[in-house]
DRENPA-136479 format. One record per residue (C-alpha): residue in one letter; x, y, z. Coordinates in pm, whole numbers, plus 50000, padded with zeros to 5 digits. Example, Ala and Ser with C-alpha at 12.3 -4.5 7.8 and 13.67 -1.06 7.14 Angstrom:
BEGIN
A512304955050780/S513674989450714/
END
This chain:
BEGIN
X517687071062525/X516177089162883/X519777104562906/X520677068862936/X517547055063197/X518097015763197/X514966991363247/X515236956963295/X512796934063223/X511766905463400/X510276878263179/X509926869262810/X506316864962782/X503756885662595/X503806915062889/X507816914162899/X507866917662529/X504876946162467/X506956967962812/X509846963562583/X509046976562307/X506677007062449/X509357014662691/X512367013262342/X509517040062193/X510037063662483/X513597063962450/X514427040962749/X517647015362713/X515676983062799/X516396948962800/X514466916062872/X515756885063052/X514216851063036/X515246818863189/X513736798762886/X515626795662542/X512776820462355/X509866839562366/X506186832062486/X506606824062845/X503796801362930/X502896798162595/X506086780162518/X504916749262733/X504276721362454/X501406700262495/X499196689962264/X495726708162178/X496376735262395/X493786766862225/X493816800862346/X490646809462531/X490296837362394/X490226850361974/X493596857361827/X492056888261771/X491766899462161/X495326883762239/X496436907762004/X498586936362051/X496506967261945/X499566979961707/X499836948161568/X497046931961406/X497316888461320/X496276881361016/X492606868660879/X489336866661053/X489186862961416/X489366827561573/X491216800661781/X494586796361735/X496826771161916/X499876778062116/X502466775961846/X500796798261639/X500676822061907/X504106822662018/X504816827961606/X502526858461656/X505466872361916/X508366862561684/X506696882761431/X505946910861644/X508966915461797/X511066911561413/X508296936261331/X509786959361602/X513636952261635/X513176942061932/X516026912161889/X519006926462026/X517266935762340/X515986896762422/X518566875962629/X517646843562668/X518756809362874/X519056840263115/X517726843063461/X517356872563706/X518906859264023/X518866885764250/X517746922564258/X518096945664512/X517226988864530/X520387005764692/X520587036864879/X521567053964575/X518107047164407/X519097018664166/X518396983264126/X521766961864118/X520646927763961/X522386897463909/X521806873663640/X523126834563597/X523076818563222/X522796784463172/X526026778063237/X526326792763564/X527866825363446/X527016856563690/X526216892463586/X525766920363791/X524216952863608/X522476982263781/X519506995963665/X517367030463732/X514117008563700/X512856969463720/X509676955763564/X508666921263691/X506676906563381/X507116872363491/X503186868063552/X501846849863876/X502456815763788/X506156807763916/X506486772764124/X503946749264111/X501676738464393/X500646704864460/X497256695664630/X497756669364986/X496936636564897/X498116619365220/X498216585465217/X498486580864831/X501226561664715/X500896561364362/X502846582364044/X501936619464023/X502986653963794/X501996689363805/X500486697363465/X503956723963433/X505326689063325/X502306677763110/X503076671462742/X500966648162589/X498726619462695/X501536593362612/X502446599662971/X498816584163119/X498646555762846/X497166527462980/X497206539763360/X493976550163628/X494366584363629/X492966613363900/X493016649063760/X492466678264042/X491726709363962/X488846729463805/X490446756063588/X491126749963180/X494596734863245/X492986702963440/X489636707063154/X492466703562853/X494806677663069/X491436653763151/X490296658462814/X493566647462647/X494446615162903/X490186601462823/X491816592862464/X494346573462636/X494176565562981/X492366533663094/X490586554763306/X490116592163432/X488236609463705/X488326647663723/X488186658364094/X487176694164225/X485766701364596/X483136726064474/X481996734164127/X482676764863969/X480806776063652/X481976770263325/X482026794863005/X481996776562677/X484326796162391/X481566798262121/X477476802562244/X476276781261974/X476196744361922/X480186742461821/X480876742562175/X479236707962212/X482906697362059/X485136723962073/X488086715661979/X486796702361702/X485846734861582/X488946749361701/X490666728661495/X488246736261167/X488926772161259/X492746767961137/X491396750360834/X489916782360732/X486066772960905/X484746806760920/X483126813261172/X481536845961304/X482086874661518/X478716869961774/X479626831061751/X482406837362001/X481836842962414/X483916874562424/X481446893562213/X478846881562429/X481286894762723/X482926923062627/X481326943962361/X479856976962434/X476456970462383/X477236941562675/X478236962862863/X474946982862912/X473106956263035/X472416956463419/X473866932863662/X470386919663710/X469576918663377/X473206899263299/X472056874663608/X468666871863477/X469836853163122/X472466837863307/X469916816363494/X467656811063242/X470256802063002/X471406775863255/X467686759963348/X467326756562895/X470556738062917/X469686715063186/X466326710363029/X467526702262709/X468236669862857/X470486663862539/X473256647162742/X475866664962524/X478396687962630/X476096719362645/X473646702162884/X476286693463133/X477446729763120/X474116737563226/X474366711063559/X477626724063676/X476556761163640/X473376752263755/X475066734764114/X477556761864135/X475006795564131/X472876770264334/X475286759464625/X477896795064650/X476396820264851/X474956852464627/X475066831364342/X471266830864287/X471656869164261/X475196873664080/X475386836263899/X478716834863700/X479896868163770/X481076862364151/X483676835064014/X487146833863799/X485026814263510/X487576789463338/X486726791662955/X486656758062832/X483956733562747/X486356704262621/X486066683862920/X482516687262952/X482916671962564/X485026641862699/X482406633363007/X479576635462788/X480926611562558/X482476587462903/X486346591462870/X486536607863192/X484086611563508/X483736644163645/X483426643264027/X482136670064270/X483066660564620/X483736678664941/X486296651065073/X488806629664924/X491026601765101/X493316582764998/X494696546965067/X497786537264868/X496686537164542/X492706544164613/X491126573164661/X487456572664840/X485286606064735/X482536613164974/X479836647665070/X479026643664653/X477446679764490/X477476662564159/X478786636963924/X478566638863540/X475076646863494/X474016634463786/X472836660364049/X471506666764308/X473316638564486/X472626619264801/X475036636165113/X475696599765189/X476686586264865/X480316578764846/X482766558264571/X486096544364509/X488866549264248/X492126528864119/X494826555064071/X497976549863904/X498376588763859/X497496618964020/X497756653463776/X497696682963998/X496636710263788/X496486730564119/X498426764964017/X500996782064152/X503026801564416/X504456832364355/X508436829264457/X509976866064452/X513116854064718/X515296869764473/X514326900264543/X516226914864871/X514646938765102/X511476946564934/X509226960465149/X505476962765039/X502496943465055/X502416914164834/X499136919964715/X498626926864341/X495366941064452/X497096970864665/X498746984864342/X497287006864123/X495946988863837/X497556959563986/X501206967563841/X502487001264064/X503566995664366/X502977022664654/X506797039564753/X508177021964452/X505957041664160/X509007055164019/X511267022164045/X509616992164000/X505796977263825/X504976940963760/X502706931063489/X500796903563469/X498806902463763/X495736917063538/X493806888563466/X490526896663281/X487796879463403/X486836876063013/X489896892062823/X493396888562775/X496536894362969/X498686907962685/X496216937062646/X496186944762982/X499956947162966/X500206968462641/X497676992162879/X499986998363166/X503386996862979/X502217024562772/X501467041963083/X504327039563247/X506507047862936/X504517080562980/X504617090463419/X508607076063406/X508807103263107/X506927127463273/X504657129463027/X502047118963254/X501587122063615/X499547095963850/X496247108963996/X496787128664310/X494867102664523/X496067066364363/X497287051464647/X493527051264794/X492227045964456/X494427012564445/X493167004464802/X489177010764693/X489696990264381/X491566964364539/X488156963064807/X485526962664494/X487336938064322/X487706919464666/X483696919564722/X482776915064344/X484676884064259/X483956867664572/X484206830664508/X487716842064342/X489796845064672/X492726823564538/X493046847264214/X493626881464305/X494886888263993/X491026886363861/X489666921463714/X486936932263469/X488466938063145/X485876962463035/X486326981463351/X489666978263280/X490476988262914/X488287020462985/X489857030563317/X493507027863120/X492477044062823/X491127075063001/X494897073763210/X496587071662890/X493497092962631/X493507064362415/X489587060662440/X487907045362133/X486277070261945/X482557061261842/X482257062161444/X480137087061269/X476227078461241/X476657082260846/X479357051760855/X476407024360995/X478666998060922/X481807013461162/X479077019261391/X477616988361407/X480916969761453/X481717000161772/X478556986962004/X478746950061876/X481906936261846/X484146928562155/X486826951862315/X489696942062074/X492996958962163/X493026975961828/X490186998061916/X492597014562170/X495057031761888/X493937060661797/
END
């Protein structure tokens, strides 16, 4: 065990669970504490319908294959995924649950004394030679101003089902998949729903063929055994290799023209309001004309374009919002449904029972004392090491892939650090600049992204850690065309990263 090196986790989520087991490989004594009763993190949040955005197969852990063909699965599944993995990996004894890190502080004597409370107000204090904060950056919700309104709201961290809107005039705001799934879910329901963002924001449908005209429809066929194939799904459009060779101007090129098809289509489905809101989001964000989607943190989901299509919900584009009691008065319209352009002066009211802020989160670190650094995931290297704390502390889970996953990310960089706190591997010479010129690139590339700074390519990514770590997927011999084929096609699965 490290001549007896103790890590402690922060977080039971798919990057606390992958650090504990890479970290268990390289001899460390590690243990994970979560506040929740069992694994998943955000995953364990029930509500109905929720899909991963991404395959199974790119949520994956690149030791651990799921089983079958790649496709949607749906939370639960997901979270059984983990169970597996971590019975897989005797990982049990070093899970603590109903558990929550309290307080952590670095002493003068280099280690981190952190207190923990249980559920039933019982206080530990344990010292530690390192602390990994795998808690992700969504922590306490955050609630959009609505002065004036005097109606019911809930964050969508307390969303379950739409039994909660039944019968009631509800007002989702938000643009990301949470408030696409949440408005989706309350049209069944609800007497009424508007979805409410100030600016639009492009939209990335899961599959690039007609099934996204009802996804979770096919979603759902998918765990009935639908098969469906590998180019049917976004990330191979995304993230493959042969994507990946393309130009930016070449990527913006068929971004626009896909988007002008779409709006032409003039089917009035799903797929031809994904072209209007794409369409009035390149159109109306500075450099969009010249970078389209790429300049944004793209939610992937095209089930509320579904549900506004088919009139359970109204989707409504509006600079200004105000509120009176239980009305709400949009005004400055960019769009509505399918309609756009929009007069500047046209302006409408709502009934509201309910307001849904699915409006993120604040990161809330006041438990840990006299930490001095910039709170900026985008000053660490690779988002996770912190300058004058690389030997002591990393967080993971501020890697979001623009198109990716999370848990990949986090396999990445705990495998790394198993090897620099080993010594097996040392950090370039120069990463504290390299973190600052990434952090700037990253800054200037996703520039309609300022409130996610968590945002990075996953491509970019994957290949920048695997050269750190000499994992770096070896192209197949030109006698095995099928291997080769399935190198330059298929997306960036974590598997490709074993070697």
């Amino acid at each position: 065990m490290m001549g007896g090196k103790k890590v402690i986790i922060v977080g039971g989520g798919p990057s606390g669970l992958v650090a504990l087991k890479e970290l268990r490989e390289a001899g460390f004594d590690a243990q994970v504490f979560e506040k929740a009763d069992g694994l998943g993190g955000a995953f364990r949040v029930v509500y109905k319908d929720m899909f991963l955005t991404i395959t199974n197969k790119l949520m994956d852990y690149s030791d651990f294959p799921s089983e079958g063909k790649a496709r949607y699965v749906p939370r639960e599944e997901y979270v059984e995924y983990l169970e597996k993995y971590a019975d897989y990996f005797n990982l049990r004894d070093g899970l603590h649950f109903n558990t929550e890190v309290t307080g952590a502080q670095l002493k003068a004597n280099g280690k981190w004394e952190v207190e923990t409370t249980d559920m039933k107000g019982k206080k530990m204090v344990m010292m530690a030679d390192k602390l990994i904060i795998a808690t992700g950056s969504n922590h306490t919700p955050k609630c959009a101003p609505t002065p004036g309104y005097t109606g019911d709201f809930v964050h969508s961290s307390d969303w379950r089902s739409a039994k909660q809107v039944e019968g009631k005039r509800v007002m989702v705001i938000g643009n990301g998949e949470s408030a696409a799934d949440i408005a989706a879910d309350s049209g069944d329901l609800a007497e009424s729903v508007v979805l409410w963002a100030r600016r639009p924001i492009p939209m990335a449908p899961r599959f690039t063929n007609v099934n996204s005209r009802d996804e979770l429809a096919a979603m759902k066929a998918g765990t009935r055994g639908a098969d469906y194939k590998v180019w049917e799904f976004l990330e191979t459009t995304t993230t493959s290799n042969i994507s990946q060779i393309q130009s930016p101007k070449a990527y913006n090129a068929k971004r626009l023209y896909l988007f002008k098809e779409l709006v032409n289509m003039k089917t009035y489905d799903a797929l031809h309001l994904l072209g209007v809101i794409c369409t009035n989001a390149i159109e109306n964000t500075p450099g969009g004309m010249t970078r389209s989607d790429q300049i944004f943190a793209v939610p992937k989901s095209a089930r509320m374009l579904t549900a506004a299509a088919a009139g359970t919900i109204d989707l409504v584009i509006a600079k200004q919002a105000k509120f009176e009691g239980t009305k709400v008065t949009f005004s400055q319209f960019s769009q509505k449904n399918f309609q756009y352009p929009m007069a500047p002066t046209h302006k409408e009211t709502y009934d509201i029972d309910m307001i849904i802020h699915c409006t993120g989160f604040k990161n809330d670190f006041s438990w840990l004392k006299g930490a001095k650094f910039e709170w900026n995931p985008r000053t660490w290297f690779k988002n996770s090491i912190v300058p004058g704390y690389e030997d002591k502390l990393a967080f993971l889970g501020w890697t979001r892939p623009h198109q990716g996953g999370i848990p990949a990310c986090s396999e990445m960089l705990s495998r790394y650090l198993a090897m620099i706190w080993t010594g097996e591997k040392k950090l370039p010479t120069d990463w504290v600049q390299q973190a600052k010129e990434e952090g700037h690139t990253l800054n200037e590339y996703y520039a309609e992204a300022g409130g996610f700074p968590t945002v990075v390519d996953y491509p970019s990514f994957m290949t920048a850690m695997s050269e750190l770590i000499g994992c770096q997927p070896r192209r197949p011999s030109i006698f095995n065309v099928k291997r080769l084929f399935q190198y330059y096609t298929f997306p960036l699965w974590p598997a490709w990263y074993r070697t």
